[in-house]
C-alpha positions as CSV (number, residue, x, y, z in Angstrom):
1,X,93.7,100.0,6.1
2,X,90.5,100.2,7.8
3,X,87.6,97.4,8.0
4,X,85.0,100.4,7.5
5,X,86.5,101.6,4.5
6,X,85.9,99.1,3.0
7,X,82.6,98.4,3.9
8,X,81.1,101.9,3.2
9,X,77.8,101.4,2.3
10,X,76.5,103.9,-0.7
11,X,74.8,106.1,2.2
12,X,78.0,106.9,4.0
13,X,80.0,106.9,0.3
14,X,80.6,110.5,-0.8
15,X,81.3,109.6,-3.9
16,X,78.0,107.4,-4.6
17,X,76.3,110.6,-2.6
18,X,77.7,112.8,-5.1
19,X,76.4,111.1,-8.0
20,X,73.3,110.3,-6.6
21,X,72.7,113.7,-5.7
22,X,73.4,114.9,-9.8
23,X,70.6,112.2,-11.1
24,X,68.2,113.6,-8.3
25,X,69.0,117.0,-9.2
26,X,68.5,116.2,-13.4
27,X,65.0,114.7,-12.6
28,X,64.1,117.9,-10.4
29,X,65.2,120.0,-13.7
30,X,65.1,118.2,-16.7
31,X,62.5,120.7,-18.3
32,X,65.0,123.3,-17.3
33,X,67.6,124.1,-19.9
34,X,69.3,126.1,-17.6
35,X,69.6,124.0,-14.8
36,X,70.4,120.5,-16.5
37,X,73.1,118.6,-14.2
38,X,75.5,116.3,-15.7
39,X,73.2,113.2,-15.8
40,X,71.0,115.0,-18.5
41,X,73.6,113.4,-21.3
42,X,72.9,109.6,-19.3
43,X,69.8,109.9,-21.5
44,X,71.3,110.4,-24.5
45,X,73.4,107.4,-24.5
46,X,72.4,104.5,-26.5
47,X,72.0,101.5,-24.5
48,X,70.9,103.6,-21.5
49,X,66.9,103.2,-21.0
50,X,66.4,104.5,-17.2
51,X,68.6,106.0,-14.6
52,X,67.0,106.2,-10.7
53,X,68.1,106.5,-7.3
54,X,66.9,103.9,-5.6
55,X,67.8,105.0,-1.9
56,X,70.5,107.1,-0.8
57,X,73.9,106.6,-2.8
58,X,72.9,104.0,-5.0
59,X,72.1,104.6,-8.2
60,X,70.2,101.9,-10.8
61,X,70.8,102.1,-14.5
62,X,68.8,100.3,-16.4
63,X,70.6,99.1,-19.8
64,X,69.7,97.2,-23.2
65,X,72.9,96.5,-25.6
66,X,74.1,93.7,-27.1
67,X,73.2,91.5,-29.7
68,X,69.5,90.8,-29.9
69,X,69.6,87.0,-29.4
70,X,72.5,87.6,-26.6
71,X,72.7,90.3,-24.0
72,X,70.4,92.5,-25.8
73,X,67.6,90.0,-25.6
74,X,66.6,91.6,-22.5
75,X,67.6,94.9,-20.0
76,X,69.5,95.1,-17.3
77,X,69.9,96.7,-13.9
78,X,73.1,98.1,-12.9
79,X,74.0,99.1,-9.7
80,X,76.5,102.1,-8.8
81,X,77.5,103.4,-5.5
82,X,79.3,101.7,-1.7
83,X,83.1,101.5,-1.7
84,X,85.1,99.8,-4.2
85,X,86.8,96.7,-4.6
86,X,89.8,95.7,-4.5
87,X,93.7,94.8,-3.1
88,X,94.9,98.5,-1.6
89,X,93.0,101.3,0.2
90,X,92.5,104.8,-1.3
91,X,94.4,106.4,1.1
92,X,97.8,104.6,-0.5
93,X,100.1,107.4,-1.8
94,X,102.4,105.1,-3.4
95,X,100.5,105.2,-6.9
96,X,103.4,104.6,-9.1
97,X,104.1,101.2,-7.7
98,X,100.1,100.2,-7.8
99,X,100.2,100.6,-11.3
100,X,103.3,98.4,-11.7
101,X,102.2,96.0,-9.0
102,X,98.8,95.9,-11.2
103,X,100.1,95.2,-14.5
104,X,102.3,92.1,-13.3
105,X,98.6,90.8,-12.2
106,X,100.1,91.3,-8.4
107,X,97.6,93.9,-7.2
108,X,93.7,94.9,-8.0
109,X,93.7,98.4,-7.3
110,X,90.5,99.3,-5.8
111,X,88.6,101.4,-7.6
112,X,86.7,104.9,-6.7
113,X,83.0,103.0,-6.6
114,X,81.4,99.7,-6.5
115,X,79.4,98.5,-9.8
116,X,77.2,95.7,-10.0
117,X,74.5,94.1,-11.7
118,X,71.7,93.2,-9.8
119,X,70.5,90.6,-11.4
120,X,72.4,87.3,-12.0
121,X,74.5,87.7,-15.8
122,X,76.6,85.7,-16.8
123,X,79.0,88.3,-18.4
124,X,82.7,87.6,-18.9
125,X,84.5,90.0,-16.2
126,X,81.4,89.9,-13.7
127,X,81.9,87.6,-10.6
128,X,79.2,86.1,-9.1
129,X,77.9,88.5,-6.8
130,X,77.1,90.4,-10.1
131,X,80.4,92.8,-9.1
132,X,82.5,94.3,-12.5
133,X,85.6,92.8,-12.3
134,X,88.0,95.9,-10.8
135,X,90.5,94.6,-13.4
136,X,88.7,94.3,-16.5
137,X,86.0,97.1,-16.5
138,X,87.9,99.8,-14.7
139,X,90.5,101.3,-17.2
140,X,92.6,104.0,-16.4
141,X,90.7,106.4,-18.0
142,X,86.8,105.6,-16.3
143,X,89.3,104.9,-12.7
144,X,90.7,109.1,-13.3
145,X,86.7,109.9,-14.0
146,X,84.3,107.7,-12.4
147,X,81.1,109.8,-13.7
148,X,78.0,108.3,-14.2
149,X,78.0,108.6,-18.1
150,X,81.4,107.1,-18.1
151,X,80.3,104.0,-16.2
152,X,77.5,103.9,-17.8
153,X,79.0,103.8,-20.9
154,X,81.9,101.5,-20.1
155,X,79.0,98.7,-19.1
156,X,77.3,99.4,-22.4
157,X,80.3,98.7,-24.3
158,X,81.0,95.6,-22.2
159,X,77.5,93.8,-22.9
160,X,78.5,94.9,-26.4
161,X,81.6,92.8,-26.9
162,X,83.9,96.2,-27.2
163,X,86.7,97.6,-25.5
164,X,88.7,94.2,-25.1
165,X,85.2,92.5,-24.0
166,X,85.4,90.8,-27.6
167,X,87.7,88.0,-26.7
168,X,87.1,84.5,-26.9
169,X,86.5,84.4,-23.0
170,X,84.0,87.0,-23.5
171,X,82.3,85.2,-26.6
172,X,82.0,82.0,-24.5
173,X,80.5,83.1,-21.7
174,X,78.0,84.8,-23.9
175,X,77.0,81.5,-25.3
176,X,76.7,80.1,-22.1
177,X,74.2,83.1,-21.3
178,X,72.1,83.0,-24.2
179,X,71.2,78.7,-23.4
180,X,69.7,80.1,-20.1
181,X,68.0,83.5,-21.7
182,X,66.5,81.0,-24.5
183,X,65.2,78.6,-21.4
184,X,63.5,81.2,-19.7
185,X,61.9,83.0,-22.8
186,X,60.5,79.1,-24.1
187,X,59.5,78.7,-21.0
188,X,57.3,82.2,-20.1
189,X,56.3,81.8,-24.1
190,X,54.5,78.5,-23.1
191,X,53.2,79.6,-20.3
192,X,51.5,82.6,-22.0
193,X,50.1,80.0,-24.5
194,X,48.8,78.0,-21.6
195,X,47.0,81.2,-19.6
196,X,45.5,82.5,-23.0
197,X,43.8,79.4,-23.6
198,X,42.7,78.5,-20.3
199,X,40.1,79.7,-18.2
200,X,42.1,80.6,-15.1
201,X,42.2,83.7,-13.3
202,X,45.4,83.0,-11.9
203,X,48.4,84.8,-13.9
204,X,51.5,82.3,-13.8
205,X,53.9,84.1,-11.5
206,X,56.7,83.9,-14.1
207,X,54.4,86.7,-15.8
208,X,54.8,88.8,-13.1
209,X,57.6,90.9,-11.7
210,X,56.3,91.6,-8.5
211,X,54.6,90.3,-5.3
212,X,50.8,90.7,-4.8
213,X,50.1,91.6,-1.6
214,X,47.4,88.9,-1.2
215,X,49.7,86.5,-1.2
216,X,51.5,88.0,2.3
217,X,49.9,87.1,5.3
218,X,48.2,90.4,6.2
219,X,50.8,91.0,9.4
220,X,53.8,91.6,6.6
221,X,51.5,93.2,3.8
222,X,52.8,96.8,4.3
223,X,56.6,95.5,3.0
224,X,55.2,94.8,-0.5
225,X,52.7,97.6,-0.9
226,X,52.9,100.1,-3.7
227,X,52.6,103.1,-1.4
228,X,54.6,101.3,1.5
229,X,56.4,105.1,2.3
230,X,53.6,105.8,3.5
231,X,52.2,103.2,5.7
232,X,54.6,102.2,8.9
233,X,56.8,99.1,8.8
234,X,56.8,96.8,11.2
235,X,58.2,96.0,14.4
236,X,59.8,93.1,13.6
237,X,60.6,91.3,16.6
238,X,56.8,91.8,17.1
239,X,56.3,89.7,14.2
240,X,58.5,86.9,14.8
241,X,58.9,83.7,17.7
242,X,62.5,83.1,18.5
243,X,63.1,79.5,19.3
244,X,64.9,79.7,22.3
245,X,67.3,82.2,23.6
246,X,69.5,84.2,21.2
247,X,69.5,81.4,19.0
248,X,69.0,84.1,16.1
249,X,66.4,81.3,14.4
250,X,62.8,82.5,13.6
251,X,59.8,81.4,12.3
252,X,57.2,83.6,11.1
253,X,53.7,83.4,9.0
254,X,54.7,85.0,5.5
255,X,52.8,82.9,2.6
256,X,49.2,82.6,2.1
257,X,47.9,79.3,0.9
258,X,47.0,80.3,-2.3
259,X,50.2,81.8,-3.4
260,X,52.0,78.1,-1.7
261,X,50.0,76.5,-4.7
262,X,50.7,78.9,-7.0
263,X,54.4,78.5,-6.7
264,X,54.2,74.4,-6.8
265,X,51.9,74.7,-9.7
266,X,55.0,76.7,-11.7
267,X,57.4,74.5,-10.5
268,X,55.2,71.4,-11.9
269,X,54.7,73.8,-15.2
270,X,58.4,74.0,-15.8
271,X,59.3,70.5,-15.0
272,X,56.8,69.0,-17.0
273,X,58.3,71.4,-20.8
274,X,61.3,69.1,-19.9
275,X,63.3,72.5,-20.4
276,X,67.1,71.6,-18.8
277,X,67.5,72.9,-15.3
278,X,70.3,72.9,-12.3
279,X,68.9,71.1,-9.2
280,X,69.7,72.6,-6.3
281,X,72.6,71.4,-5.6
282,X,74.8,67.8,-4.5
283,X,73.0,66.6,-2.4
284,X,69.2,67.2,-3.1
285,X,68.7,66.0,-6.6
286,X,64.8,67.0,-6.6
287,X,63.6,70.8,-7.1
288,X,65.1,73.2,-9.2
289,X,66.9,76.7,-9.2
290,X,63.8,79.2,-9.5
291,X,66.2,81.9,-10.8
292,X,67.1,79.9,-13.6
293,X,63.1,79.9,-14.7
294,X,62.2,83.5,-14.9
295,X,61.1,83.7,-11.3
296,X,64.1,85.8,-10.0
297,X,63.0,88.9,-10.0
298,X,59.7,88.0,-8.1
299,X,62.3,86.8,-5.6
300,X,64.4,89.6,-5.6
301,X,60.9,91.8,-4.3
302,X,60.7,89.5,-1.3
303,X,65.0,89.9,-0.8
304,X,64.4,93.9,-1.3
305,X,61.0,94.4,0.7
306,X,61.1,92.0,3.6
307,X,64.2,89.7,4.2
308,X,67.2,92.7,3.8
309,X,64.9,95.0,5.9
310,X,64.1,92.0,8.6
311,X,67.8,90.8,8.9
312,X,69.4,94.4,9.0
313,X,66.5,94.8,12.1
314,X,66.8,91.3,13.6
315,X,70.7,91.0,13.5
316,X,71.9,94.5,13.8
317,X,72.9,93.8,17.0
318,X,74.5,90.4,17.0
319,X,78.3,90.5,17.3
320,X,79.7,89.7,13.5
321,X,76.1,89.3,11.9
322,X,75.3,93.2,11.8
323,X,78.1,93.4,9.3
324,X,77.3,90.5,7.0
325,X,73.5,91.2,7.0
326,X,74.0,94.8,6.9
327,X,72.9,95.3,3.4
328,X,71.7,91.7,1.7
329,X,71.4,92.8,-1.8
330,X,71.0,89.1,-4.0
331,X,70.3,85.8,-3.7
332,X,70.0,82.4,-4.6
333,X,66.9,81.4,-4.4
334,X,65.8,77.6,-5.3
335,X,62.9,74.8,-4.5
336,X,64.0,71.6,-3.0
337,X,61.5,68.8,-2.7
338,X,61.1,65.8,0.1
339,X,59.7,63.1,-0.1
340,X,58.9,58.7,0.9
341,X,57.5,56.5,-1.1
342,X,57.9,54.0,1.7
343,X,60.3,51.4,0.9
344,X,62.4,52.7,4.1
345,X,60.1,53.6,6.1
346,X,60.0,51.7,9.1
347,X,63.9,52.3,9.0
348,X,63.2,55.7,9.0
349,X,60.7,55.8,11.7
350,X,63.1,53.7,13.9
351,X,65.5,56.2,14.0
352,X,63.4,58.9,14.7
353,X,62.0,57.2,17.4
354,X,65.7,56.5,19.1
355,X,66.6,60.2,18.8
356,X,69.5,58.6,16.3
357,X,70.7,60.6,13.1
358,X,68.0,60.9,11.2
359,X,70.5,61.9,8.1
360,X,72.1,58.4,8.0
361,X,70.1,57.0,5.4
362,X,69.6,60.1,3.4
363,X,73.0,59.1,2.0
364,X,71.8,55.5,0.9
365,X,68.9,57.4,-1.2
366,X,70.0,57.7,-4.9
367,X,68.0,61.5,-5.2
368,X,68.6,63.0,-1.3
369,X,65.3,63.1,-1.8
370,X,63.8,62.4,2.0
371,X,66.4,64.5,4.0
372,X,69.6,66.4,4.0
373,X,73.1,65.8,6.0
374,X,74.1,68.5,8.4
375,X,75.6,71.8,6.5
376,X,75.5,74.9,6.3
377,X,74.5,77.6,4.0
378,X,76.7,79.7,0.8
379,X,74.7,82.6,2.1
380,X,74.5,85.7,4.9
381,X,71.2,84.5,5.5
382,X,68.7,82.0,4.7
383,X,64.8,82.4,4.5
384,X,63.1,78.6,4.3
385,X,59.7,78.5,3.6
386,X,57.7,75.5,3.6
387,X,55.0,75.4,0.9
388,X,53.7,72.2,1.8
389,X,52.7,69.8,-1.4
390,X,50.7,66.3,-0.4
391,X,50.2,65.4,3.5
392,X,53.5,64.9,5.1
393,X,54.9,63.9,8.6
394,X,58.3,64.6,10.2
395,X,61.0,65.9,8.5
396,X,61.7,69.0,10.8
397,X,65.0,71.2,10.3
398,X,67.3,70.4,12.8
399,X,69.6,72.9,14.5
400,X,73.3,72.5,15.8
401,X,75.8,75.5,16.4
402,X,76.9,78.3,14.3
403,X,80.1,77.3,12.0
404,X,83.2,78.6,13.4
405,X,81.9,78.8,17.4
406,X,83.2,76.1,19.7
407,X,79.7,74.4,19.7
408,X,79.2,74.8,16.4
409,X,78.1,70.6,16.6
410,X,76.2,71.2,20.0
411,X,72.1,69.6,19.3
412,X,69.9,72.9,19.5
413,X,66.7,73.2,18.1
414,X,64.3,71.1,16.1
415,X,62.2,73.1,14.1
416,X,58.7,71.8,12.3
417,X,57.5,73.1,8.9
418,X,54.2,74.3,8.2
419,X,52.6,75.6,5.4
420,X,53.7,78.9,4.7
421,X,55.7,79.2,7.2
422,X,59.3,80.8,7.0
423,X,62.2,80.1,9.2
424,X,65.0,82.7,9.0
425,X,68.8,82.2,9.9
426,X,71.9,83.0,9.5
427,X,73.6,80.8,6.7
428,X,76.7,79.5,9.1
429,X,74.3,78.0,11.8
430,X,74.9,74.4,11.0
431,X,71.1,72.4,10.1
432,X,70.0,70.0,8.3
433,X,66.6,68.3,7.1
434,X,65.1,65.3,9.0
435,X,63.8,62.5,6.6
436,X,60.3,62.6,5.8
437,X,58.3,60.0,6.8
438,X,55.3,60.1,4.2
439,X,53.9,62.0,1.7
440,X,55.9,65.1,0.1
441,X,57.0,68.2,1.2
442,X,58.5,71.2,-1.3
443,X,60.3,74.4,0.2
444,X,61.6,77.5,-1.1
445,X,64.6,78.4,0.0
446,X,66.2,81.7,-0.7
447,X,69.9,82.6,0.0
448,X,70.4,85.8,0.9
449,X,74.3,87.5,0.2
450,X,75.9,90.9,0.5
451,X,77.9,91.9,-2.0
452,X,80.0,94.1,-0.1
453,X,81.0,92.3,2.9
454,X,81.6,89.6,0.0
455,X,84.2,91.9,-1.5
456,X,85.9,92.9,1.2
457,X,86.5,89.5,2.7
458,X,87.6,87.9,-1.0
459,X,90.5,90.7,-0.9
460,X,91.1,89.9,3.1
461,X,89.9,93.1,4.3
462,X,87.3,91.5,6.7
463,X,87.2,87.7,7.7
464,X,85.3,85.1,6.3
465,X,82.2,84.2,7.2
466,X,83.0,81.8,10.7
467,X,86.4,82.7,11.3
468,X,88.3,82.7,13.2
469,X,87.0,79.1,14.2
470,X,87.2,78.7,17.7
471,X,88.3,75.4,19.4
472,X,85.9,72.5,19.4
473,X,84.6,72.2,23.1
474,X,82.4,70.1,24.7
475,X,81.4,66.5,23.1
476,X,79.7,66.3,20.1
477,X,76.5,65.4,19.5
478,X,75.2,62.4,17.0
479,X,73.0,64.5,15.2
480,X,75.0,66.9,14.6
481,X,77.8,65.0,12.7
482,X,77.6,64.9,8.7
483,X,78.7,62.7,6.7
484,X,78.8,64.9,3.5
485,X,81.0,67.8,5.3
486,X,82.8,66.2,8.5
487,X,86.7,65.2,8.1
488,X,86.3,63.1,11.3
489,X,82.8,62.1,11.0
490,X,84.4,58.3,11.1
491,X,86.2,58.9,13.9
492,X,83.3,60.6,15.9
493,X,81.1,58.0,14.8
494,X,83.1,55.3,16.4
495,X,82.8,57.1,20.1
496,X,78.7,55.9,19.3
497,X,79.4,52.0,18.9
């Protein structure tokens, strides 16, 4: 069983080549009778708007199906081609006792290709890398003929409720969906309402699907221009600043001001319709999930155009990282906001001062609102930008080690934000946010995944993220300790009076 199989990637996939290759050839000859390839009858299947090949081996279906105020209320993109998913490897002769194995729930037979949706669905038998469970959507029949219509059709009848999709798992997830569909169509409804009757020039960006190029710092424009085929992308490392040596942490110019304020004035839209939200998650209690608002495909543009391609460049050849950032193909992408009204702040400053945990008294704060323990990141990669908001001092990201490495709570690098700025880094290198000292500071923060490498390592085929963790060495350092995450964090704390 071989690591690389199962990690082929739709380019070096004959089967997603292969399929690929027939929806190429049916857009070549679609006005030829005579010459029609299988893909032709893709078209003719309700539910089916679009099929394209987006780059080599991986095909995008677009689909609308479902009922009108559920799945239907809206298309989506699905995803087909890379290796499959699943328990054994397709070179296993021993098909009989897969089947058995299957049916008494002790095996998931990988199936012939990998299906997604790439956008985030919540759809009873989809995980949350937007993957079709192998189990659920791949029945005997669609695993003996994996064609394109037969996939296709299988996902149609699955937002449909058929097929075994109509059970009461299925029905309750749908309900679940719809609350968050209804959210973001109140919401883009309102903000319609609001640009129609204002005098702005300014399109809310939950009205748009993609990025403007304006908004880019001119250095990174090429990434998001129409006709970017033809211009030549660039050297990366030319466009970034390391800090330090092989830390794998940059920082780069990437936001122009007015698309910073653009982004904090949609954030202040949304919160102020008093819609429900998530936050972004335990600890920081301000900001919001920006996928849960209508802005996810504009962030899926930036994934798709500039952080996939600058990872796959930057990290390619560091050790374990050129396989998890290989091909970053979703994300969670939320805001978090900092900030002090004062009532600690001499505290605050104090600490700062002494070089002493700055994170100490984020935990006393009732909204994690001024900084953030030491962590790090659900994600392959993570692209903070800082979009600024009122004047604010301190607050840097902090650096330690990478999780899993023996200096994985070593100090490293402090890192300050400005104004559309990004820092990029992988998501195991342990940080955390320094407490603001005044004013208010809001950041978008995108996490970057791979759904493959994801796959592979849920079924063991590849190791997790970090591991094998290598022995602790060295002392630890102060700042590097968390509270939040660290099973000894008393006990190292005591070594520091």
């Amino acid at each position: 069983m071989g690591v690389t199989n199962h990690l082929l990637l739709p380019q070096n996939h004959d089967l997603s080549l292969k399929l690929a290759a027939q929806v190429l050839a049916s857009q070549e000859d679609h006005d030829d009778d005579h010459t029609r390839s299988s893909n032709s009858s893709l078209r003719s299947i309700s539910g089916v708007v679009t099929s394209q090949v987006i780059s080599p081996g991986l095909v995008e279906l677009t689909l609308h199906a479902g009922d009108p105020a559920g799945y239907g209320s809206r298309t989506w993109p699905l995803r087909v081609g890379g290796a499959g998913v699943g328990d054994n490897d397709d070179d296993n002769d021993d098909t009989n006792n897969n089947h058995m194995l299957a049916m008494l729930g002790y095996l998931v037979i990988r199936p012939p290709i990998a299906v997604r949706f790439a956008v985030p669905i919540a759809l009873h038998g989809v995980d949350d890398t937007g993957m079709c469970d192998t189990a659920l959507f791949w029945t005997p029949h669609l695993r003996e003929n994996p064609t394109l219509e037969n996939i296709a059709m299988r996902a149609v009848q699955w937002l449909e409720g058929g097929e075994d999709g109509s059970t009461q798992e299925w029905k309750d997830t749908e309900i679940h969906a719809k609350k968050g569909l209804d959210v973001i169509q109140k919401y883009v409804e309102i903000r319609k309402s609001q640009f129609s009757s204002s005098n702005s020039s300014a399109t809310p960006l939950v009205m748009l699907p993609t990025i403007t190029p304006e908004w880019i710092v001119p250095a990174l424009r090429p990434c998001f221009n129409k006709n970017a085929s033809e211009i030549s992308m660039p050297d990366w490392k030319r466009l970034v600043t390391e800090i330090g040596v092989n830390s794998g942490i940059y920082t780069f110019d990437l936001f122009t001001p007015l698309f910073c304020e653009l982004l904090i004035a949609e954030v202040d839209a949304f919160e102020a319709t008093k819609l429900p939200c998530r936050r972004p998650n335990t600890m920081n209690k301000l900001g919001l999930v920006v996928n849960d608002i209508g802005l996810e495909p504009l962030l899926r543009n930036i994934l798709e155009s500039l952080v996939g391609p600058m990872c796959q460049a930057l990290y390619g050849g560091v050790d374990d990282a050129s396989m998890i950032t290989s091909a970053l193909d979703h994300h969670h992408s939320f805001i978090v906001r900092y900030r002090n009204d004062n009532k600690k702040n001499t505290v605050t400053t104090k600490r700062n001062a002494n070089n002493i945990n700055a994170n100490d008294d984020a935990h006393d704060d009732d909204d994690g609102s001024r900084g953030l323990d030491m962590h790090h990141d659900a994600a392959e990669a993570t692209l903070n930008v800082c979009l600024g908001r009122d004047n604010f001092t301190s607050g840097g990201l902090r650096f330690c080690g990478r999780f899993g490495d023996a200096d994985h709570r070593r100090a490293g690098a402090l890192v300050s934000h400005v104004k559309g700025r990004a820092i990029l880094h992988l998501g195991r290198h342990r940080h955390g946010a320094d407490n603001i000292e005044s004013g208010e500071r809001m950041n978008l923060i995108m996490w970057a995944r791979n759904s493959a490498y994801r796959g592979a390592a849920a079924f063991g085929h590849v190791p997790l993220d970090g591991t094998p963790q290598r022995k602790e060495t060295g002392v630890v350092d102060k700042l590097c300790l968390s509270k939040s995450n660290d099973r000894d964090y008393e006990e190292k704390m005591k070594l520091y009076g």
